[in-house]
N, C-alpha and C positions, 0 to 999 in steps of 0.2 A: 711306355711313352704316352703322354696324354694328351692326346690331340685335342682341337679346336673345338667341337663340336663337343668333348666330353668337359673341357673348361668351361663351356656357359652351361653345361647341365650342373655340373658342381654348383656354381656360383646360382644360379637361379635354386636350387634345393636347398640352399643357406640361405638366401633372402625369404624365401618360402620359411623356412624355421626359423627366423629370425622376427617375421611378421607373426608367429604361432605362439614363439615365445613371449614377444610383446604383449602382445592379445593377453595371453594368459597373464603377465604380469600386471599387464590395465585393471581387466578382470577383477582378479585378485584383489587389487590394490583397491579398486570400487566396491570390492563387496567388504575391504575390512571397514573402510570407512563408511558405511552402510553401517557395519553393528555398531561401532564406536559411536554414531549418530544415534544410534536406536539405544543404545547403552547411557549414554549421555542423558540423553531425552527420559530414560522412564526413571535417572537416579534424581535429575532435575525436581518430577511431578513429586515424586517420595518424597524428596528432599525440602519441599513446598507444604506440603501437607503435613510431614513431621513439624516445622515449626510455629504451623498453624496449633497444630494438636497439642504443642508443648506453648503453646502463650496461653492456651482455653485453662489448662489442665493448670498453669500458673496461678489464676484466678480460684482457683482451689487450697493450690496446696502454693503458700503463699512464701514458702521457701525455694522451691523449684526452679524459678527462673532468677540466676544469678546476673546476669545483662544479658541485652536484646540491642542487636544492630539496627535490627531491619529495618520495613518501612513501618512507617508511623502507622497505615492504612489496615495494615495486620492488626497490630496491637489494638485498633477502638474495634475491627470487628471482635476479638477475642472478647470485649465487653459487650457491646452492642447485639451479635449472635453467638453466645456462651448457652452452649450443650448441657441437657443433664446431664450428671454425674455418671446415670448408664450407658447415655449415647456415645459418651469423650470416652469410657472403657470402652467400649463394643468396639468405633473408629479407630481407637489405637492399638489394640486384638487385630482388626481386618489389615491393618496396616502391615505390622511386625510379619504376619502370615504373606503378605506380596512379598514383603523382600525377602524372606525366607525361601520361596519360590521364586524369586527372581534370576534368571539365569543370562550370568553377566559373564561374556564371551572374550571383552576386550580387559589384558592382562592389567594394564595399566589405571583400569578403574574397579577392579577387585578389593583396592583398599579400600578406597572412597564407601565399596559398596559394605564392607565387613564393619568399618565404622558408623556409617549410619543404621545397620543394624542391631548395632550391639550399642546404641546410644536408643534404640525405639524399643529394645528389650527392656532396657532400664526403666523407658518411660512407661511401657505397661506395668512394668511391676508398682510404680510410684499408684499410676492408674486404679488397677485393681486394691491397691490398698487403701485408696480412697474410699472406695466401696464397702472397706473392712474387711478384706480377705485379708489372712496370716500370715506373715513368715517366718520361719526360725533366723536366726541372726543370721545365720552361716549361709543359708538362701538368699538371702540380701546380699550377702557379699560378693554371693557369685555369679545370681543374675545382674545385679545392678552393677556391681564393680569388680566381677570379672575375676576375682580373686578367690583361691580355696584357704578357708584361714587353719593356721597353724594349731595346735594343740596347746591351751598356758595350762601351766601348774605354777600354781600360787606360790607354792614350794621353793620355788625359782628366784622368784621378786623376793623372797623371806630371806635368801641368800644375802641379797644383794644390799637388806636393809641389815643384816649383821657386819657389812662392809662399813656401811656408813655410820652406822652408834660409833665405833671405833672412833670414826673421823670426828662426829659431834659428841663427845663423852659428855658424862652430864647424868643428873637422876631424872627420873620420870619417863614419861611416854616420847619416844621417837621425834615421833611426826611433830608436837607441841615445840619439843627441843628445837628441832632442823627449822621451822617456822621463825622461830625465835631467833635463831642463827641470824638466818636471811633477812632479818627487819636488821641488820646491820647495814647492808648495803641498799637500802632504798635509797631514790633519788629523791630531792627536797624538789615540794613543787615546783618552786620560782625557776629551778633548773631543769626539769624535764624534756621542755624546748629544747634546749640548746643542744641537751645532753644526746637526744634523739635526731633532731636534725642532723648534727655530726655524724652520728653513726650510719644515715643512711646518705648520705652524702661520701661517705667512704666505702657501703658495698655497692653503689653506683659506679664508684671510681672501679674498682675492681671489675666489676660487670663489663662495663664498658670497654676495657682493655680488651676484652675478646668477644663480645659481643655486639653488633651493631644494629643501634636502633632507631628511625627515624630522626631529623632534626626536631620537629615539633612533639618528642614524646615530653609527659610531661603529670606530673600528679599535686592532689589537693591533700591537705592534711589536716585533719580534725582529732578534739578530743572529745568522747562520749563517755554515758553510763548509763547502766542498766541493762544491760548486755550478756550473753552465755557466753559469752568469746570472748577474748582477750584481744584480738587485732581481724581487721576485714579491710579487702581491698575490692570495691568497687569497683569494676571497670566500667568509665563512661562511653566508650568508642572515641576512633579519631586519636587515637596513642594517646589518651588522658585515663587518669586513674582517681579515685579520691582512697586516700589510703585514712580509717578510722580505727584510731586505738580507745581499748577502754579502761577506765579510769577507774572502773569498780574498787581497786585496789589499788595501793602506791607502788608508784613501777620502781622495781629493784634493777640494779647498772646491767645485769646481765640477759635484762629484755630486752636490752637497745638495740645490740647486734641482730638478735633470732628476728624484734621485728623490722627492721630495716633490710634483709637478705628472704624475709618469707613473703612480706608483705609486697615488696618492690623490685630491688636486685640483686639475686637474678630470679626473684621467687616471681609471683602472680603478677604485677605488671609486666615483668618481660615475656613470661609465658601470655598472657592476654595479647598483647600487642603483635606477637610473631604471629598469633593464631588466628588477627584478624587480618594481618597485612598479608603473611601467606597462601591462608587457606580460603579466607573468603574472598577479602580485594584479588588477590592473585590469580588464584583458581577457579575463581566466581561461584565459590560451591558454598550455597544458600544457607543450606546447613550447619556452617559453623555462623551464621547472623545470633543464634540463640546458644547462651554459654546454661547449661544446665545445671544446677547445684550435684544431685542425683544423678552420678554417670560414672561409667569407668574410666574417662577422663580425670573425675576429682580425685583419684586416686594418682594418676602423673602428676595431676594440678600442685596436690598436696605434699605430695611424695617428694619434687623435686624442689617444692618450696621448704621444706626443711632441711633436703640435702645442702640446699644453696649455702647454707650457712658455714657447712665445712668445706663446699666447692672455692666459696671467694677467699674464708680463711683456713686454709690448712693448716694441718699440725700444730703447734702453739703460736700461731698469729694472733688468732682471736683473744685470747687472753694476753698477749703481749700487746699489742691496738687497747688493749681494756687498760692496761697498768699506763701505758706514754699518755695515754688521749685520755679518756674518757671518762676513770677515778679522778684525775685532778680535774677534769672540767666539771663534776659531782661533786666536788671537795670530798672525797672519800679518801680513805690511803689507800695507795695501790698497791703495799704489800703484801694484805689481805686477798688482793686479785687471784693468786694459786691456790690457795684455800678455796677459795669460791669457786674455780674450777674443776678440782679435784672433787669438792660434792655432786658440780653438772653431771661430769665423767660418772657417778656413781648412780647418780638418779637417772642417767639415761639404761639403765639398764631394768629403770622400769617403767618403761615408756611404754610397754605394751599393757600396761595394768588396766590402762582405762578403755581395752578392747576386751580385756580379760574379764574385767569386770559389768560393759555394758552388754557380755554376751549373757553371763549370767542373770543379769537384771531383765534385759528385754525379752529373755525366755522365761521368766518368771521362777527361777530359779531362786533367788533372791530376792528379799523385800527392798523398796527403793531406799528403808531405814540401813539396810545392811552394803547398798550400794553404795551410800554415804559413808559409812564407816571402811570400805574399799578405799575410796577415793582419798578417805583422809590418812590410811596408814600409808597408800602406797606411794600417793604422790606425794604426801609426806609434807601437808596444807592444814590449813585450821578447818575446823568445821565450815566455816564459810565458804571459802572455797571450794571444799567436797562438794557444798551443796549448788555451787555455781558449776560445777564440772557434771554432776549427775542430771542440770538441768538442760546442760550438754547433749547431753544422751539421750536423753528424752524428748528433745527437737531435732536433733539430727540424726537418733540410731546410728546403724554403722558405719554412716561417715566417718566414725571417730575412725578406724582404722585403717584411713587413708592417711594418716599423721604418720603413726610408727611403722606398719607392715609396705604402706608406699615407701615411704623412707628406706627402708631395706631393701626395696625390689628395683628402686634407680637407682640406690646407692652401687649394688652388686651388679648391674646392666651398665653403666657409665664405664665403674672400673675394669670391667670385663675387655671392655674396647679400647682401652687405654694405656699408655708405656709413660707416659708424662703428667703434669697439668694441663698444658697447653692440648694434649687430647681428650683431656676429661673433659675440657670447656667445648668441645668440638662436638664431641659425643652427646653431649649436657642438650646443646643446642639442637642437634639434630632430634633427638630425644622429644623434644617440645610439641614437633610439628608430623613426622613421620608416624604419624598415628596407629601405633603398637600401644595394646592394651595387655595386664599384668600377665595374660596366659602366655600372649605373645612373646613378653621381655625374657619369663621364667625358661620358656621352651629354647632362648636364645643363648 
């Protein structure tokens, strides 16, 4: 029986634990929010001084910074107090080493912190090689983007071009043939407008249906020349894009799709846009203010902007969309349209030729004469071409294999997560901004 006197002993030893527990849970809860502050705070200062270090190091290597949000006030000191060449290595060495050392307690900014550091490794390396320190290809790839590359045997690609003589029979050299092939389906100037705008006005529409992106997103469209590339998209900030194609050569019906879904969407302007409304508007994390050429980012950037192509058109959309729309808006016949596919289908199998080949070349394995002659059997292009592709190489290095090997590594990570469409567009999307780089996606 529990008498009176043992009821308020009970009751006051529960209020008593009750206050202990409190306490502790106060406690507690004041000391996480203490790291989460102090965690915050010192990825802030990093995160401040990475994009200082990366607008100086711009002013250098004048490819590096592909857009800059930030403030204006950065950007003139970047001119106005521009480091030498040894100070901007040294500061961004001292740097890489704090956040390597940085010991970040709260679960929730370990991403934050893993990305900013393996975007400041990248920057040293770009750094240091300012200075003229070496790399092999394959160290490039894996400092700066994160990826261990694959073994090519030329043997392979040689497969692949015995597939396609079949398909373009005919006397003489391959690549000369297949060149000659494809100058069937160029677009005539007065039409490229038109023919382009369509095109990217329907991987829009496509995008859009599962995708959403601001009211005011919104891009510019120009034609240039004189250019290593064949399409760049600019992002201005503010959900604006200038999307620039080049004109070096006459665009054939089957660029219209690749640039309309790489260039836009759901290629580089949707990924821009997600990654500035996101992560910096959203987030306030300063560090995605500067979009870096040179990162294991470019390889998502790149990766997913060519998957986009087979994300908006699956299976035989794409070349069905080419044969209803886009040949007769070319005045082209569109029952050549399957022909021209069937050779995509064949040349995508040597899509890795131009990693295969600028490993070779940039490790001096090869002369740049013989890298030329890579480019022109493999990609299966006139000498001109070759020579616009190897000069590729030579301003972006291993960039280049952020086209095929990214392509492969979101391609297999999307569908991995996927039972449908409508989840690959989910996947696709999240993909964008949950900042997993290729060690990441591979290990998933």
């Amino acid at each position: 029986m529990i008498t009176t006197q043992n009821r308020q002993l009970s009751i006051a030893l529960l209020l008593a634990f009750a206050v202990i527990l409190f306490g502790c849970t106060a406690s507690d809860s004041k000391s996480n929010n203490s790291e989460t502050n102090s965690n915050t705070s010192q990825l802030n200062q990093a995160a401040q001084h990475y994009v200082k270090l990366g607008l100086e190091l711009g002013e250098y290597d004048k490819d590096y910074v592909d857009a800059y949000l930030g403030p204006d006030e950065w950007k003139k000191q970047a001119k106005t107090q521009l480091r030498s060449k040894q100070q901007l290595a040294l500061a961004t060495s001292e740097l890489l080493q704090q956040l390597k050392t940085m010991d970040i307690t709260d679960q929730t900014l370990k991403l934050r912190h893993k990305a900013l550091f393996r975007n400041v490794r990248a920057m040293d390396v770009r750094a240091r090689m300012l200075m003229g320190e070496t790399f092999s290809f394959a160290e490039e790839a894996r400092l700066i983007y994160d990826v261990n590359l694959p073994s090519y045997d030329l043997r392979k690609f040689d497969q692949a071009l015995s597939e396609i003589d079949k398909l373009v029979p005919g006397e003489g050299d391959l690549a000369a043939r297949v060149d000659g092939f494809r100058k069937r389906f160029i677009i005539t100037e007065e039409k490229v407008t038109a023919v382009v705008n369509r095109a990217i006005a329907e991987c829009k529409r496509r995008s859009d249906h599962y995708i959403s992106l601001p009211e005011n997103e919104r891009f510019d469209l120009e034609y240039v020349t004189g250019k290593s590339w064949s399409g760049y998209n600019w992002y201005q900030g503010d959900n604006k894009s200038l999307m620039q194609i080049n004109q070096d050569f006459p665009m054939q019906i089957d660029r219209a799709i690749g640039l309309g879904c790489h260039e836009g969407y759901p290629g580089h302007h949707v990924w821009n846009v997600l990654i500035e409304n996101n992560l910096l508007n959203k987030n306030g994390w300063v560090e995605f203010s500067i979009f870096p050429l040179f990162s294991p980012y470019a390889l998502i950037a790149e990766g997913s902007a060519n998957y986009g192509v087979d994300l908006a058109f699956p299976g035989t959309q794409k070349v069905q969309y080419e044969q209803e729309v886009l040949f007769p808006l070319a005045g082209l016949d569109p029952d050549t349209a399957e022909t021209l596919e069937k050779l995509n289908t064949l040349t995508a199998q040597l899509s890795h030729g131009i990693t295969a080949t600028a490993q070779l070349y940039l490790n001096g394995t090869i002369s740049r004469e013989q890298a030329i002659e890579q480019r022109r059997k493999y990609a299966l292009v006139s000498r001109e071409k070759a020579e616009q592709s190897v000069r590729f190489i030579e301003q972006y290095r291993a960039y280049v294999l952020n086209y095929n090997l990214g392509k492969d590594i979101v391609s297999n990570y999307v569908t991995k997560q996927s039972r449908n469409e409508a989840q690959k567009w989910q996947a696709f999307e999240r993909m964008l901004t949950e900042l997993s780089t290729a060690s990441d996606m591979l290990d998933k």
